[in-house]
C-alpha positions as CSV (number, residue, x, y, z in Angstrom):
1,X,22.9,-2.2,6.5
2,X,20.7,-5.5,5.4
3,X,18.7,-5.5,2.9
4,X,15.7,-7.8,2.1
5,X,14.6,-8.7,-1.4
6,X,10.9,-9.1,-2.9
7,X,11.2,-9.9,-6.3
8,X,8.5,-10.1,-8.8
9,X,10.3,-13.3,-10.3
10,X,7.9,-12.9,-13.5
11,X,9.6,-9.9,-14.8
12,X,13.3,-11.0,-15.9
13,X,14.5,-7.4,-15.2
14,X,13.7,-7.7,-11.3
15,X,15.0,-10.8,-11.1
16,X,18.8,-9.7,-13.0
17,X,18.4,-6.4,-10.8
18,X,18.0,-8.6,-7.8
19,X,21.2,-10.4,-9.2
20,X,23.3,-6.8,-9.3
21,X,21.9,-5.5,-5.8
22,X,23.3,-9.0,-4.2
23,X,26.8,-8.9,-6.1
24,X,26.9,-4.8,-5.2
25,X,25.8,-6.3,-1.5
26,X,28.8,-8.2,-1.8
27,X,31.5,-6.2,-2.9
28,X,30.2,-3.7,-0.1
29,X,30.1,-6.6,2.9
30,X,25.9,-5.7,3.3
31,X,23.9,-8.7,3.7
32,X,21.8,-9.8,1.3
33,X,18.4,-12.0,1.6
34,X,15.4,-12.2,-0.7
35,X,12.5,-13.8,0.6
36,X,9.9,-15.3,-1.0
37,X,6.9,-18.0,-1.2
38,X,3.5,-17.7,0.4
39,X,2.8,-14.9,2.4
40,X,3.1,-16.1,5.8
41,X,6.4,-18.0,4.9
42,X,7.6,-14.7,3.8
43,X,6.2,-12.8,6.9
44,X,8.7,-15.6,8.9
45,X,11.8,-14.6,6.9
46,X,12.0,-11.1,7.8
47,X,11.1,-12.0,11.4
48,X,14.4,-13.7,11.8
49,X,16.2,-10.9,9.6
50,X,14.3,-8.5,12.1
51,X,15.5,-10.4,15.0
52,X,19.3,-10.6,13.8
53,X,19.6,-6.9,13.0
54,X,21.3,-4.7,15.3
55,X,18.8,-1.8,14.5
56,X,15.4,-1.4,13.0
57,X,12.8,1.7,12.7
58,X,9.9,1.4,14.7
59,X,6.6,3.6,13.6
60,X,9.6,6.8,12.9
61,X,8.8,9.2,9.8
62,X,12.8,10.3,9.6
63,X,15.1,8.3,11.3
64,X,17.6,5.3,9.3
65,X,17.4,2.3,9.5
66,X,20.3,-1.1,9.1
67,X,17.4,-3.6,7.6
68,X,15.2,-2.2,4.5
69,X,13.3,-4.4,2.6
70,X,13.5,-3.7,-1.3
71,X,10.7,-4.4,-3.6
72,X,11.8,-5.0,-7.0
73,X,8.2,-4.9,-9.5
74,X,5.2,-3.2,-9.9
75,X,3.3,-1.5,-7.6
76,X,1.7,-5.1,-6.5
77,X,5.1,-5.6,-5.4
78,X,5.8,-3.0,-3.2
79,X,2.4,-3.8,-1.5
80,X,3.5,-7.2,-0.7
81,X,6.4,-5.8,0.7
82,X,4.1,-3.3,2.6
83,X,2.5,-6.7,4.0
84,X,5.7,-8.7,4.6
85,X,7.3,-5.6,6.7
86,X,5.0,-3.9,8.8
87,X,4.8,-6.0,11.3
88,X,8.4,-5.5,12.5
89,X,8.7,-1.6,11.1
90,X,10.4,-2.1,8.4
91,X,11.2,0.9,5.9
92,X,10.2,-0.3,2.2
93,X,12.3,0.7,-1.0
94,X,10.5,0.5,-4.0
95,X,12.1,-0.1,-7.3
96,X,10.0,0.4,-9.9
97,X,10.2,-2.4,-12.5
98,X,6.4,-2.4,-13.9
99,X,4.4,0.0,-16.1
100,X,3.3,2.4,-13.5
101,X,5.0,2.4,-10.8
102,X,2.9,5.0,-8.3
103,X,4.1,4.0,-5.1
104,X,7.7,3.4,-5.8
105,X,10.5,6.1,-5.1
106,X,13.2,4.9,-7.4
107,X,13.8,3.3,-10.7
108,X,16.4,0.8,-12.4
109,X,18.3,3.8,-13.8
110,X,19.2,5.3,-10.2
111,X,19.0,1.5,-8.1
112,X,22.6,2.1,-7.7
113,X,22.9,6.1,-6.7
114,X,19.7,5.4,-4.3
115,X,21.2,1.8,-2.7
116,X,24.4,4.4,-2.1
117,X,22.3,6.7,-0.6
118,X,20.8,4.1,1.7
119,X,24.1,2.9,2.6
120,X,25.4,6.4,3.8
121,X,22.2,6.7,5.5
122,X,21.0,9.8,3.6
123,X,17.3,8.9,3.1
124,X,13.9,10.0,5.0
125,X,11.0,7.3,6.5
126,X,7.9,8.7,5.5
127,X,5.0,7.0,7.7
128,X,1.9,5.9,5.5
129,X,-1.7,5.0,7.2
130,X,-2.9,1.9,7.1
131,X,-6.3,0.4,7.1
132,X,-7.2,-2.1,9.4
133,X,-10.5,-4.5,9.1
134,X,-12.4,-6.8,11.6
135,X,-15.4,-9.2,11.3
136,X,-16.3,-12.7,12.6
137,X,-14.5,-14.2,9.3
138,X,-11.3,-12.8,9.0
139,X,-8.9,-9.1,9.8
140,X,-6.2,-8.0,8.4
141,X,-4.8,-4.4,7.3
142,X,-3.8,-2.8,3.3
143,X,-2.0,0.3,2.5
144,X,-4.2,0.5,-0.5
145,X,-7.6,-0.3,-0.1
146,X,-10.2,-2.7,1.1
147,X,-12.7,-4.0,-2.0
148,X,-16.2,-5.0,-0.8
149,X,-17.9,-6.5,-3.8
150,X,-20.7,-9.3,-4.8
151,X,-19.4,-12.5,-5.3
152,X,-22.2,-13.2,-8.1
153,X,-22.9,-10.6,-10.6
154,X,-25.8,-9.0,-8.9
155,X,-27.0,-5.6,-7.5
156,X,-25.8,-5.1,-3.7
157,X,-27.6,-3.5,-0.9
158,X,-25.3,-2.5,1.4
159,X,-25.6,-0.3,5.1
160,X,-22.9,2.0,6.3
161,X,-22.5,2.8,9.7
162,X,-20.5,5.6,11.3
163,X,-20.0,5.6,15.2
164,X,-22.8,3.2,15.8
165,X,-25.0,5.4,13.7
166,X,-26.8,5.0,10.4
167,X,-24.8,6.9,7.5
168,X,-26.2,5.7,4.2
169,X,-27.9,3.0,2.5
170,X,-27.5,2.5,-1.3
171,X,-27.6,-0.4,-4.0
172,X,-24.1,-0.5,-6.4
173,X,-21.3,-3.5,-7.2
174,X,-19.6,-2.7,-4.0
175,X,-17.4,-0.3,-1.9
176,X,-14.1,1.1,-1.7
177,X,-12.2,2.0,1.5
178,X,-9.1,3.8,0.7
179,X,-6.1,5.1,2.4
180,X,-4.7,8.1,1.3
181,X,-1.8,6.3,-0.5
182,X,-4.9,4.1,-2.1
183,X,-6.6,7.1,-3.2
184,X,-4.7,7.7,-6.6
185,X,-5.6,3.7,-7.2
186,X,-9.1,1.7,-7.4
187,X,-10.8,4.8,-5.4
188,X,-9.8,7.6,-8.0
189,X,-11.1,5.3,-11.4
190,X,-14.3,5.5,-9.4
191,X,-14.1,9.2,-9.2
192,X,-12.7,9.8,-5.5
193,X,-10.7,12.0,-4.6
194,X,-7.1,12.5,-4.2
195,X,-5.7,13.1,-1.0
196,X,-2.0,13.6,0.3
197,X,-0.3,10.2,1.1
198,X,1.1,11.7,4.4
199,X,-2.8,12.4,5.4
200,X,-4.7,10.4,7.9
201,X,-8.1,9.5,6.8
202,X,-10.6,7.4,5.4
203,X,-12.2,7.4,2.4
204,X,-15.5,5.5,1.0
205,X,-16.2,5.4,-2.9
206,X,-19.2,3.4,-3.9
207,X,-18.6,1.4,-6.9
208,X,-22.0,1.7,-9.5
209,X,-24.3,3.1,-7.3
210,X,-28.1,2.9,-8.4
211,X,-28.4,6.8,-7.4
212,X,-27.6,10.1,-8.7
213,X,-25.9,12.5,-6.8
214,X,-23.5,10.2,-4.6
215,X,-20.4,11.0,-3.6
216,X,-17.5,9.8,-1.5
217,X,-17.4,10.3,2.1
218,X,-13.9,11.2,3.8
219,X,-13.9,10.4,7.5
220,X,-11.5,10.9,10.6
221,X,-8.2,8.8,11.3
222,X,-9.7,7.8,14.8
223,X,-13.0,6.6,13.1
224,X,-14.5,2.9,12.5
225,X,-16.9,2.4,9.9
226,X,-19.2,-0.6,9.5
227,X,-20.9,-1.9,6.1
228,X,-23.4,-5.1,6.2
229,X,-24.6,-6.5,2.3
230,X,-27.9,-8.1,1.3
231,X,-25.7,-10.7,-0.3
232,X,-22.2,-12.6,0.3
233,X,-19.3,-10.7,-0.6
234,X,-15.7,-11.0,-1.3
235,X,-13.3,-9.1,0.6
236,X,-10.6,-7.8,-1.6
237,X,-7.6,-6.0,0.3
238,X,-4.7,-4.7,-1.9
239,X,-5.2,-6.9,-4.5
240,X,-5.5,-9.7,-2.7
241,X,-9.1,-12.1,-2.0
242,X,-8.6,-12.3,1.7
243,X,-12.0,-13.4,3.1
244,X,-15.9,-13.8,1.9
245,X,-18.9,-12.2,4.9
246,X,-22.0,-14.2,4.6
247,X,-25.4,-12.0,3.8
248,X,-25.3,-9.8,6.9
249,X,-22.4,-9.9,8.2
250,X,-20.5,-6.7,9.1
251,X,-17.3,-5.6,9.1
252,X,-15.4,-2.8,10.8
253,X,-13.1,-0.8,8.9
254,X,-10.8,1.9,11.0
255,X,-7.0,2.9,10.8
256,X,-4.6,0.0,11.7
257,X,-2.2,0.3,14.3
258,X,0.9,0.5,12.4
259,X,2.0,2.6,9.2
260,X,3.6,1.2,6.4
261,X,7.5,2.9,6.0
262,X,8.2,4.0,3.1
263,X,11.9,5.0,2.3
264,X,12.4,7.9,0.6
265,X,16.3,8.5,-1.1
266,X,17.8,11.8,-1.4
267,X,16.5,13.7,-4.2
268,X,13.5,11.3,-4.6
269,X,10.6,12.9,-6.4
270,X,7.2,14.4,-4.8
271,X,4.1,13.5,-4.6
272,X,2.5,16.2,-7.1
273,X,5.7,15.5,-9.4
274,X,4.6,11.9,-9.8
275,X,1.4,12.6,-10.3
276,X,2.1,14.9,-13.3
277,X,4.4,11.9,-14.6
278,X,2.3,9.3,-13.7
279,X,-1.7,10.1,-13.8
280,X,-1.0,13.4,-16.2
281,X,-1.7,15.3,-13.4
282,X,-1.8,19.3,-14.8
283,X,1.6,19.8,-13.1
284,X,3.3,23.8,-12.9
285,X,6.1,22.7,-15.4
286,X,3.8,21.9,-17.8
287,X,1.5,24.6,-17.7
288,X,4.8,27.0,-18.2
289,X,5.7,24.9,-20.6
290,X,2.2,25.6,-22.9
């Protein structure tokens, strides 16, 4: 096994964790990288770690894997490592060293028990959708979501197209496209709804629409939507500023070609389980509990 390292370096407990997982990497003769700087310069480090491994998971929900990445942070962190390793199929580990912690499946308590799990190759690959997005300006793909907002504080009008077709036109601050991993972030403050991470869909909140009555729409994995503004607009994916659309321009939103891998270690947690924990989420245990 390899493992690659994406530490947050501004919390000092990822960075003495990523000091234990390389002296545990050590004692165990598993390699042992972290990677780091810009994006792209990042992107190139686990290209040649790709390259060097004997073995690596490409687009499989339960097969192992000899090179995982590990993101030691927040959830910000994992989505970085999202970006850094999807390109090449890589599974990502995340370790949660931040407040909430939604998308990782282990914490500093049980690194070491889940790393040992990893090592005897008892752990799933769960595949999570991507989003993909396309204009004249820029493209690019988030596990999350895609933010379309107004670059000056002002009221939007913006079109959305389904198919070609005409599907609304409202005023608001902006709109959300979501995964359904990005559904229990920005999309569900706005009141959208939660969907299963192993789902394939779409889904479009608006954010401050100037109407009553609206709602988010949920659309097919094979569909591509398009949105136009009255105004420029800043496109916000994961996070992340990644591009500006002049007045009028459109953009196409649609599933990207490859799922993020998420690696799940035995006896990780579920999905409705961290929701109760995380989002107090009306979970059975709790309701017997009352």
């Amino acid at each position: 096994m390899k493992l690659v390292l994406v530490v947050n370096r501004t919390k000092e407990q990822a960075v003495r964790a990523a000091l234990d997982i390389a002296s545990w990497c050590r004692a165990r003769g598993i390699e042992c990288v972290e990677v780091s700087g810009s994006l792209r310069e990042a992107r190139d480090a686990v290209a040649r770690a790709a390259t060097q491994a004997s073995e690596v998971v490409a687009c499989a929900r339960t097969q192992a894997s000899d090179l995982v990445a590990c993101a030691l942070g927040g959830d910000g962190t994992v989505l970085r490592a999202a970006a850094i390793a999807v390109e090449h199929g890589i599974p990502v580990l995340g370790v949660n060293v931040g407040s909430l912690g939604f998308l990782s499946q282990t914490s500093l308590d049980l690194l070491f028990p889940a790393l040992e799990s990893l090592a005897r190759g008892e752990y799933s690959v769960e595949g999570r959708m991507r989003l993909g997005f396309e204009s004249a300006d820029c493209s690019g793909s988030a596990l999350n979501d895609l933010v379309v907002a107004a670059v000056e504080p002002r009221l939007l009008k913006m079109s959305l197209s389904w198919g070609g077709e005409p599907a609304t036109a409202l005023s608001g601050d902006g709109m959300i496209f979501s995964t359904p991993t990005g559904t229990t972030a920005y999309s569900l403050s706005l009141g959208g709804p939660i969907v299963v991470p192993t789902a394939e869909c779409l889904v479009v909140t608006s954010h401050a629409a100037h109407v009553l009555g609206v709602r988010s729409l949920v659309f097919s994995r094979d569909d591509t939507i398009q949105l136009s503004a009255s105004a420029e607009v800043r496109l916000v994916a994961d996070g992340d500023e990644v591009g500006r659309l002049p007045a009028g321009r459109e953009i196409s939103v649609r599933r990207a070609a490859n799922p993020t891998l998420l690696v799940r270690p035995a006896g990780a947690r579920g999905f409705f389980a961290t929701l109760t924990d995380k989002l107090n989420w009306p979970g059975t245990e709790r309701r017997q509990a009352s």
